[in-house]
C-alpha positions, -999 to +999 in steps of 0.1 A: +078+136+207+085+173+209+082+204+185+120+197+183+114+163+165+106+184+133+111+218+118+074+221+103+068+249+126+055+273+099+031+245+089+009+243+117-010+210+112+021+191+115+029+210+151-006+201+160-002+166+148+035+166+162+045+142+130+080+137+133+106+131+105+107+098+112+071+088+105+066+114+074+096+096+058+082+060+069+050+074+055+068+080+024+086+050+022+054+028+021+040+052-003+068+043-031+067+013-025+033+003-029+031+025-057+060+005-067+040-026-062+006-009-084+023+004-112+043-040-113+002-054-116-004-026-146+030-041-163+019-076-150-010-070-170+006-059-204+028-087-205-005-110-197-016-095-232+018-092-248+010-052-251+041-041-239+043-008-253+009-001-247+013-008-209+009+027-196-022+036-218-039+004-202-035+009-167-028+043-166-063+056-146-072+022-139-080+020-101-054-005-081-084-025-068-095-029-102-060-036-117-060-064-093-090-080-108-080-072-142-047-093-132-066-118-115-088-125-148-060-128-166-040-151-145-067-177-137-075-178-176-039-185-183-036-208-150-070-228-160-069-261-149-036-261-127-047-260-089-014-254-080-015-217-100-047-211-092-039-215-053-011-191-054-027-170-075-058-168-048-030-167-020-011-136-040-044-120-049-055-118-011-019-103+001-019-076-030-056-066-015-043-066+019-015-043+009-035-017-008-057-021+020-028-008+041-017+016+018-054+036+015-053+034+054-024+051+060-022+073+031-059+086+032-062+088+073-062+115+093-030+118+117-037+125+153-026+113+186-038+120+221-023+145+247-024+155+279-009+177+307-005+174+344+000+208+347+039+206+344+044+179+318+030+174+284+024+140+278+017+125+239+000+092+234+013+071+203+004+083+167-025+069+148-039+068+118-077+069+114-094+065+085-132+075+086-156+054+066-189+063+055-216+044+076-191+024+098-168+030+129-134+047+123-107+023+117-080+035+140-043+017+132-006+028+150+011+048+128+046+043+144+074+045+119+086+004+123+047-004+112+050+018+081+085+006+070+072-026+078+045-023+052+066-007+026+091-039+031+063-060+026+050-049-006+087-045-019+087-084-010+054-089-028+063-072-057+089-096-063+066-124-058+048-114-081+073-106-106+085-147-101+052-156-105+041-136-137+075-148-150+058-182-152+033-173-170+050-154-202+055-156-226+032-186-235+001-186-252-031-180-235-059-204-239 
């Protein structure tokens, strides 16, 4: 990638970083759509509790991680005694984790990639995201453009899953 891949050259961490459009907007793209994704468990949950109108004032600074369990409380109550539910409920549960998992990787990482010269060439190592933890190794993912629209695709997918499988549930009364 060049300084020609992008026109951030006023912005000089992006010419350091050499993000191109390509990834910023793949970047992008998974944000939406997991954010797409969040705010479906916040409406998953009103519906669970047949508050509707109150959906936004429930969720609204809820944490996605703790949405999740919040959903996952309210599924397995409704879902009591049919393993079937319960087991794709676990198996949904897992995947939305895994996918805001992805999302707080990319999203909250520092970009960077490695270069290099001989002397006559520049040379640019792939990009990658790396999120710092506190007390553990860096976690150091790709950050190539078909990973991130990858991602977004997959929650998109999940989403809809999840849409199917709420639709089971409601209405009907709770136990």
């Amino acid at each position: 990638m060049t300084d020609d891949d992008n026109d951030w050259g006023q912005w000089g961490c992006f010419t350091a970083f050499r993000i191109g459009r390509d990834e910023l907007a793949a970047l992008g793209a998974l944000t939406v759509a997991s954010q797409e994704l969040e705010f479906f468990v916040g409406t998953s949950i009103a519906s669970l509790l047949n508050a509707f109108a109150d959906s936004d004032a429930l969720t609204a600074d809820v944490p996605f991680k703790t949405k999740i369990q919040i959903l996952g409380a309210l599924v397995l109550r409704r879902v009591a005694g049919d393993a079937t539910k319960t087991d794709r409920w676990k198996f949904l549960e897992k995947r939305l984790n895994d996918a805001r998992e992805d999302r707080n990787h990319f999203v909250h990482s520092i970009w960077t990639h490695d270069e290099w010269t001989d002397g006559e060439r520049t040379y640019i190592d792939e990009l990658k995201a790396v999120k710092m933890r506190a007390r553990k190794e860096p976690s150091v993912r790709p950050a190539d453009k078909e990973t991130l629209y990858g991602m977004a695709r997959k929650a998109e997918k999940l989403a809809d899953e999840l849409a199917g499988f709420i639709f089971e549930l409601w209405p009907g009364p709770s136990p």
